[in-house]
C-alpha positions as CSV (number, residue, x, y, z in Angstrom):
1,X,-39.4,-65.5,-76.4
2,X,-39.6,-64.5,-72.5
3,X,-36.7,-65.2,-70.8
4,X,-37.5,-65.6,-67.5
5,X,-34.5,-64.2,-65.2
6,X,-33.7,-66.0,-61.9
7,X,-32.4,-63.9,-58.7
8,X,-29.5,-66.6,-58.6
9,X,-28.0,-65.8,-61.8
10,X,-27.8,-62.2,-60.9
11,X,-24.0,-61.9,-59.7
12,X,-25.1,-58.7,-58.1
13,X,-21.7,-58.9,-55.9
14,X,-20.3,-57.1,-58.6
15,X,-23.1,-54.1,-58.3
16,X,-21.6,-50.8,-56.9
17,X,-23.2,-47.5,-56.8
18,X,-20.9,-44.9,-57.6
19,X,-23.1,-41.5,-56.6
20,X,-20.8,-38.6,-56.8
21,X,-20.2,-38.9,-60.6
22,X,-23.6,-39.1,-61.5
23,X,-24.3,-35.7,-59.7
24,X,-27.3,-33.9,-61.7
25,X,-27.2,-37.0,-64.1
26,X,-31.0,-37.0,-63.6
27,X,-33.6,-34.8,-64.2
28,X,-37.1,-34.6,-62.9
29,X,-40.3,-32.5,-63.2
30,X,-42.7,-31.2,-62.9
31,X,-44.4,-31.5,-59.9
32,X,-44.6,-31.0,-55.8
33,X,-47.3,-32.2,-53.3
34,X,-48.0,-31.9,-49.7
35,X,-49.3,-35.6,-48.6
36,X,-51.4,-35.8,-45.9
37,X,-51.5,-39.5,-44.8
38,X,-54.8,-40.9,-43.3
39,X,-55.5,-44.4,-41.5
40,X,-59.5,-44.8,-41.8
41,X,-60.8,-46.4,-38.2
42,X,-62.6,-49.4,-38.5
43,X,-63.9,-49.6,-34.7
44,X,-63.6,-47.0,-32.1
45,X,-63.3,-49.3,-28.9
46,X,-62.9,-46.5,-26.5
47,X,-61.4,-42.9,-26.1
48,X,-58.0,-44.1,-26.4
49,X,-58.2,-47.4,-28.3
50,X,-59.6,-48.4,-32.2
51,X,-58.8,-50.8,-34.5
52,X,-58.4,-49.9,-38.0
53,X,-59.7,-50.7,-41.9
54,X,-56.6,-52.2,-43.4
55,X,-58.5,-53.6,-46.3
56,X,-59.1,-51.4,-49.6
57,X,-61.3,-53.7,-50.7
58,X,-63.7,-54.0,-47.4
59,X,-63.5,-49.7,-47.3
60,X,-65.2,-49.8,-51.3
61,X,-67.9,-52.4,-50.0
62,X,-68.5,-50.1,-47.2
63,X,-69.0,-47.3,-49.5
64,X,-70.9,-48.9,-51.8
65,X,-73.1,-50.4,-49.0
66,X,-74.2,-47.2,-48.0
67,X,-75.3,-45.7,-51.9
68,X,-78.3,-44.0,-51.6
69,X,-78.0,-43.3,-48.0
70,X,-74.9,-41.6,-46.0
71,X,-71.9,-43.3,-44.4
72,X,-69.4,-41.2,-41.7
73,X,-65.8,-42.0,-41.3
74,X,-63.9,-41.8,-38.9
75,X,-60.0,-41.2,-39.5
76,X,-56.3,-40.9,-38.3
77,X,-53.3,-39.0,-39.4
78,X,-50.9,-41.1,-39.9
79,X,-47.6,-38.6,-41.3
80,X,-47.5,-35.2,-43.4
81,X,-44.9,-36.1,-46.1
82,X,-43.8,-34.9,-49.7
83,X,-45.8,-36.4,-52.4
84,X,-45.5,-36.8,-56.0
85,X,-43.0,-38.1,-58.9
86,X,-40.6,-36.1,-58.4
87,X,-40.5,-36.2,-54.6
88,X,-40.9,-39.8,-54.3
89,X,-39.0,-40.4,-57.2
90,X,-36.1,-38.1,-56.2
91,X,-35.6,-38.6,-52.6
92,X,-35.0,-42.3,-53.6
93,X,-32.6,-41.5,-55.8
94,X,-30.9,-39.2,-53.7
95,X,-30.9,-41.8,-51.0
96,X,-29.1,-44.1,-53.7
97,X,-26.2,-41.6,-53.8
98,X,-27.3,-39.6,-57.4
99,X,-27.9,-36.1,-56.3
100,X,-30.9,-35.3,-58.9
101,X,-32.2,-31.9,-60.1
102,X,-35.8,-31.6,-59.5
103,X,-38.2,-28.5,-61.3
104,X,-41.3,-28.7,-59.4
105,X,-43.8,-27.1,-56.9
106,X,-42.0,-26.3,-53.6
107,X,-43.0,-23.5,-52.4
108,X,-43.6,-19.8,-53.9
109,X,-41.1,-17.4,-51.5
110,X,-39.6,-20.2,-50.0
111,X,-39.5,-24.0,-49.6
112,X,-41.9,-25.6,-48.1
113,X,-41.0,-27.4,-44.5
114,X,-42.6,-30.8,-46.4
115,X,-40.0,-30.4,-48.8
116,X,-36.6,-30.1,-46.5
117,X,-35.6,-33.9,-46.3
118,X,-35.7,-34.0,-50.1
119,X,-33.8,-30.7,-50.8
120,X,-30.9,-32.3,-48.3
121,X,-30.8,-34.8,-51.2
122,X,-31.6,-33.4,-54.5
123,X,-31.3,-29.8,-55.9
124,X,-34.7,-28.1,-56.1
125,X,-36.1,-25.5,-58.8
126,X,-39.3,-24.4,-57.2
127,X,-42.2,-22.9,-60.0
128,X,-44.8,-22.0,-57.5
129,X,-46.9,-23.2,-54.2
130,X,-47.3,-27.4,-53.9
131,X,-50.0,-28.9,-54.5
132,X,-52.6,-31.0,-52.0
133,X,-53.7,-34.5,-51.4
134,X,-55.3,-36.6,-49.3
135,X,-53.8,-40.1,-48.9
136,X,-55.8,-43.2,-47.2
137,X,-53.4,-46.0,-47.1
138,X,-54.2,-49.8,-46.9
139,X,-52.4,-52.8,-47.1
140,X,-53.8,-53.8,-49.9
141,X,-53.7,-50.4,-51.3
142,X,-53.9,-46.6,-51.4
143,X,-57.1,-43.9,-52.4
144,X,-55.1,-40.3,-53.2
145,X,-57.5,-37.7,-53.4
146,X,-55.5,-34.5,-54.9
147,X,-56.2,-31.2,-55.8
148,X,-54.0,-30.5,-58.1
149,X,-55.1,-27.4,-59.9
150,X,-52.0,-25.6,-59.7
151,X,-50.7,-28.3,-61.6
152,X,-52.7,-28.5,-64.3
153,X,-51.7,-25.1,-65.5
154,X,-47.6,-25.9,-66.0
155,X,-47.1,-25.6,-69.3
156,X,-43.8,-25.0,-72.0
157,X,-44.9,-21.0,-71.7
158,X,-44.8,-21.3,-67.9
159,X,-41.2,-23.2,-68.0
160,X,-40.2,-20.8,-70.4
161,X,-41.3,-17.7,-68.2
162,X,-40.1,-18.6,-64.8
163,X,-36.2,-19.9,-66.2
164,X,-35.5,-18.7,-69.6
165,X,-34.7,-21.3,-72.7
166,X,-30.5,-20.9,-70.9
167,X,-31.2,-21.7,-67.8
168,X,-33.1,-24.7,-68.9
169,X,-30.6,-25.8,-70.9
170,X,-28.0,-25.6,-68.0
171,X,-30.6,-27.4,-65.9
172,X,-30.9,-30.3,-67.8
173,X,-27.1,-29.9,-68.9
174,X,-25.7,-32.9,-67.2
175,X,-28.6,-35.2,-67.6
176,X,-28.2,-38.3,-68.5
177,X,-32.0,-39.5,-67.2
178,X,-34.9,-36.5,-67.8
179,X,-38.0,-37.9,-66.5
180,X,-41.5,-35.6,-66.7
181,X,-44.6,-36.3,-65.0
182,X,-47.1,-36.9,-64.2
183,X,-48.6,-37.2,-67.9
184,X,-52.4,-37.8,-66.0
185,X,-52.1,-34.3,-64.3
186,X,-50.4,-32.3,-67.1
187,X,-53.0,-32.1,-69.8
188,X,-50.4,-29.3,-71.7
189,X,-47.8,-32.6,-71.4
190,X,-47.6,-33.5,-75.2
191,X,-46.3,-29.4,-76.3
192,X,-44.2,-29.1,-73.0
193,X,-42.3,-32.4,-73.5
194,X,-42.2,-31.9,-77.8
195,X,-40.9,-27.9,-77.0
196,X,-38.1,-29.4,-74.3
197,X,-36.9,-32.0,-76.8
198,X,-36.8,-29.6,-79.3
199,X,-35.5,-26.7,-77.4
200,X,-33.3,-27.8,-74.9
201,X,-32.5,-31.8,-74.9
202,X,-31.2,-31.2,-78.7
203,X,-28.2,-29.7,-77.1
204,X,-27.1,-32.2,-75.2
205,X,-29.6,-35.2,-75.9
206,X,-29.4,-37.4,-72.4
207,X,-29.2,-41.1,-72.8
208,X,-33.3,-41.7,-71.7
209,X,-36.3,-40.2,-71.4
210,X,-38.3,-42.2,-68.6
211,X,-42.1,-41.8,-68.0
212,X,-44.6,-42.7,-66.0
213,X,-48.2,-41.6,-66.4
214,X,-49.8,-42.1,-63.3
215,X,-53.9,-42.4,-62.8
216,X,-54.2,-43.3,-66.8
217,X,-58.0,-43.6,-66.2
218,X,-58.8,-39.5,-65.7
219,X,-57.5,-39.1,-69.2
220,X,-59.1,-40.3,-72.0
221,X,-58.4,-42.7,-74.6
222,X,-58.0,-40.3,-77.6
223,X,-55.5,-38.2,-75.4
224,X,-53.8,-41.3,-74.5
225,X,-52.9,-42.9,-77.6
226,X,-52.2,-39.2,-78.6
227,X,-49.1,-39.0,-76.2
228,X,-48.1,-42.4,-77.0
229,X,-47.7,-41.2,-80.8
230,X,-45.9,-37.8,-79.2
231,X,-43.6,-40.9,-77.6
232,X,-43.1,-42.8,-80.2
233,X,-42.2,-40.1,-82.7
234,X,-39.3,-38.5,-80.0
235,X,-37.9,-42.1,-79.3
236,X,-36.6,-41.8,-82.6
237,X,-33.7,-39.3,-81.2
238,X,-34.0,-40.0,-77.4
239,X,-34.2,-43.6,-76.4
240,X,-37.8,-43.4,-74.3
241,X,-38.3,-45.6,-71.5
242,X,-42.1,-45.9,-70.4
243,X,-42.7,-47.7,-66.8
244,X,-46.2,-48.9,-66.2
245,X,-47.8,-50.2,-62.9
246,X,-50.4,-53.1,-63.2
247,X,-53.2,-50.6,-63.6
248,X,-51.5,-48.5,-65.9
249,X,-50.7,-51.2,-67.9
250,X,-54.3,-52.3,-68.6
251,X,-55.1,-49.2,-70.2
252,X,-51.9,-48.8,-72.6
253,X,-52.1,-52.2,-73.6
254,X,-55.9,-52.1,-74.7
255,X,-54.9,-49.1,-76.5
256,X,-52.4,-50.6,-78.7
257,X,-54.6,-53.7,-79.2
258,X,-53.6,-56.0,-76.4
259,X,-55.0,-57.2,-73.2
260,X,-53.8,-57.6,-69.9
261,X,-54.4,-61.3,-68.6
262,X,-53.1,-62.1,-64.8
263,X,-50.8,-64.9,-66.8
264,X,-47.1,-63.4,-66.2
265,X,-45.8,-64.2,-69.0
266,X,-48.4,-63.4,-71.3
267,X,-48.3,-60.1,-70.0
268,X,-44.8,-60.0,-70.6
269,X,-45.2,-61.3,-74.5
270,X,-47.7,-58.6,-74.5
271,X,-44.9,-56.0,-73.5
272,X,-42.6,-56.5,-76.3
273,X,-45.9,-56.2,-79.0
274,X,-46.8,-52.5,-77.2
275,X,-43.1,-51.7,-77.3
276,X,-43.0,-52.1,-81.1
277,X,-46.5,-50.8,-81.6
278,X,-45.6,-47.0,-79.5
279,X,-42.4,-47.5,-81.0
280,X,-40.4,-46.8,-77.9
281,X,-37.1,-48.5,-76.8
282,X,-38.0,-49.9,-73.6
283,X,-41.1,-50.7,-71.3
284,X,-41.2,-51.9,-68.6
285,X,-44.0,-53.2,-66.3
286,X,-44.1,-53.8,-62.4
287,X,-46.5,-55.5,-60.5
288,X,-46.6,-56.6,-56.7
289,X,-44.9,-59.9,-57.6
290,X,-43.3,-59.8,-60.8
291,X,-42.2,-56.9,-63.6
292,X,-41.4,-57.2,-66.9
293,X,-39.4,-55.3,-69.4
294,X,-39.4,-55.4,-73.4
295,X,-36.5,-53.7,-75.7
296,X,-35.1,-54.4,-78.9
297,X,-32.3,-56.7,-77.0
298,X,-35.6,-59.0,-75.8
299,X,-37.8,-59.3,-72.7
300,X,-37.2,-60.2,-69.4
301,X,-39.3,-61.5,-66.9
302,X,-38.4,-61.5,-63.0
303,X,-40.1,-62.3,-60.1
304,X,-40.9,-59.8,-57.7
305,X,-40.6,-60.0,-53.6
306,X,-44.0,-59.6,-52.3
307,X,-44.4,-58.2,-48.8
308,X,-47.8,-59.2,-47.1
309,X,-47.9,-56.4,-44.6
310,X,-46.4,-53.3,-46.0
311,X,-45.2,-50.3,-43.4
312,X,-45.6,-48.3,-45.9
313,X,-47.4,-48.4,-49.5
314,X,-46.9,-44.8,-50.8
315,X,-44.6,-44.3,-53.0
316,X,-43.5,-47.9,-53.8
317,X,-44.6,-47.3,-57.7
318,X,-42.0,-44.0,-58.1
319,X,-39.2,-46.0,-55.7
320,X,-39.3,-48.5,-58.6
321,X,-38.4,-46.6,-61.0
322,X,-36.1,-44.3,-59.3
323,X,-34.1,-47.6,-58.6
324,X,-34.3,-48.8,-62.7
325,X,-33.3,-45.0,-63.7
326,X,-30.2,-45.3,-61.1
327,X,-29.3,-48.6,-62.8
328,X,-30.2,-46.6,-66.1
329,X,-27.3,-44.6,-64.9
330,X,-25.1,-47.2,-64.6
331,X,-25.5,-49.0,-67.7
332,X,-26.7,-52.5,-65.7
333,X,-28.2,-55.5,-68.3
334,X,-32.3,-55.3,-68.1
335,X,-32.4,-58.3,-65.3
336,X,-30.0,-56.5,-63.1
337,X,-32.1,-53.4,-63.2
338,X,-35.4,-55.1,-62.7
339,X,-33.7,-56.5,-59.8
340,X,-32.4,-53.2,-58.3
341,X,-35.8,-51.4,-58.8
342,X,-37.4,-54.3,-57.3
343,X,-35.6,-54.5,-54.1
344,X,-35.5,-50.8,-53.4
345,X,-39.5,-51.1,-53.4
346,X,-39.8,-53.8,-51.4
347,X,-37.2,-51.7,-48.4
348,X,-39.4,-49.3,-48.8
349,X,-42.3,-51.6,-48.1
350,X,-41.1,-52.9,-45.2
351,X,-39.6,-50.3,-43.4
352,X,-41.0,-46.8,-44.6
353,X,-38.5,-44.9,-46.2
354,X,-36.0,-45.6,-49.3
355,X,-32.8,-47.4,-49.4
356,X,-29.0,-46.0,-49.4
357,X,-26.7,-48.3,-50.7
358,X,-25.8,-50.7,-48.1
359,X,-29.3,-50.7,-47.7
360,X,-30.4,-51.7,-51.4
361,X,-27.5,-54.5,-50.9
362,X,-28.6,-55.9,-48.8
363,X,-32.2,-56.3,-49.4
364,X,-31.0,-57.3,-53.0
365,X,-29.2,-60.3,-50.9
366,X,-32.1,-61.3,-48.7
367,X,-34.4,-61.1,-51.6
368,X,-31.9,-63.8,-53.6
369,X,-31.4,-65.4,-50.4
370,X,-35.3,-66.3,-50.4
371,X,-35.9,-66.2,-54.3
372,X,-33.1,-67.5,-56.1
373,X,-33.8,-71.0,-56.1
């Protein structure tokens, strides 16, 4: 049974963030990107003056207008900003108030100047030079084109190398959330998270490990239900929570049997089948306007606050879940930390960077003000 959660029933007067406590309660790795943000031109009116594509869609009908021949594109930078889980994920968090540890790729001698705001908010262990992508946003969308080589080497050897098993341990010490990503651009990911269970989170196990695996589609299918057996097997010992996006979703589903059907709560009765089939404790999928989540308790159902024209798109996805791990954190029922999650996307949405916690309250009261009917 779905049980569909309404924004009035929330009582979130009684949500309070309480930061300090939490410092280094979360965990995140292992990544670090350089984003550079474009804005394609539609028309070039004069030397001054264009107006531009806003539509993913109309940019891949472009393109695929032009197979066979050539097409030139004109575009615009739009901002230079960190990229990547743990950059997106942890500056949200540390604008929420939890100061997070971060193991990723900041910089070799030093940090990088893309990576400053975020070290001002979370604690950074840096394993080597960032990685690079090219970002075209839409409103309807974002294409991320990323070279991510260095990346694809990090593996439990390289961990092991740079820190030493005791200073991983004493990273990942006071974790209560340990989230490791991305799964699509780790291919050693199954060894490296196995080997840090085993290793170091048997010390002091954290409450959750949270995933989220990112551009499913450059893996393959084998691989994928491969990790999702690696999952299931550790959830046994340390509760795993796996978020999905709409995309993502489409591909885990059909790999445990299920489909993904543009019916909400189909796709939520769908949830709680691909829970118990990975055998995780939690999953949880977002869309633009609605997410879902699936545990043993039951599933939950709430809509989202869709924003027709974003400020900003990049990033929503890992804003989510940096708002469900903070609620993680707090120990908030599932409908409360749908809610949270939800409402620090869409402040990011419209105006372009995360919330802190006045913020995130009161978007979570504008969005009840509008929803909870």
């Amino acid at each position: 049974m779905v049980q569909v959660c309404s924004w009035s029933n929330l009582d979130l007067d009684h949500l309070r963030l309480a930061g300090q406590e939490y410092k280094n309660a979360i965990v995140l790795g292992i990544d670090g990107i350089v984003d550079n943000v474009w804005t394609v031109v539609k028309q070039r009116i004069d030397r001054h003056n264009t107006t531009t594509l806003n539509s993913m869609r109309e940019f891949g009908e472009r393109i695929c207008e032009r197979s066979g021949s050539a097409l030139g594109v004109e575009i615009l930078p739009r901002r230079r900003n960190a990229g990547g889980l743990t950059s997106n994920t942890g500056l949200a968090i540390g604008r929420l108030g939890v100061r997070a540890c971060l193991i990723g790729t900041y910089g070799t001698d030093e940090i990088h100047p893309v990576f400053r705001e975020l070290a001002a908010y979370c604690d950074l262990f840096s394993i080597g030079a960032p990685a690079t992508c090219q970002l075209f946003e839409f409103l309807d969308g974002k294409l991320m084109m990323a070279h991510v080589q260095d990346l694809l080497d990090i593996d439990w050897d390289m961990l092991v190398r740079v820190f030493g098993i005791a200073k991983l341990r004493e990273i990942f010490g006071k974790a209560k959330v340990v989230s490791i990503g991305y799964w699509s651009n780790m291919p050693s990911f199954d060894e490296l998270i196995q080997a840090l269970c085993d290793e170091v989170l048997s010390v002091n196990p954290p409450e959750y490990l949270f995933f989220d695996f990112a551009d499913i589609a450059k893996r393959s299918s084998d691989e994928l239900e491969a990790t999702l057996k690696v999952l299931g097997r550790i959830s046994n010992s340390i509760p795993v929570v796996l978020s999905l996006n709409d995309a993502e979703a489409k591909h885990v589903y059909a790999c445990c049997g299920e489909s993904f059907s543009n019916d909400s709560e189909a796709v939520a009765e769908s949830a709680q089948t691909v829970r118990e089939y990975v055998g995780i404790a939690e999953i949880v999928v977002h869309t633009p306007k609605y997410a879902v989540a699936a545990n043993a308790e039951g599933t939950y159902l709430l809509a989202q606050d869709f924003c027709k024209e974003p400020v900003r798109t990049v990033g929503a996805g890992d804003t989510f879940n940096a708002g469900y791990m903070v609620a993680l954190l707090h120990h908030w029922s599932v409908e409360r930390r749908l809610a949270v999650a939800n409402a620090a996307t869409s402040f990011l949405v419209r105006n372009g960077y995360p919330p802190n916690p006045d913020e995130l309250m009161g978007e979570l009261h504008r969005i009840t003000a509008e929803l909870g009917v």
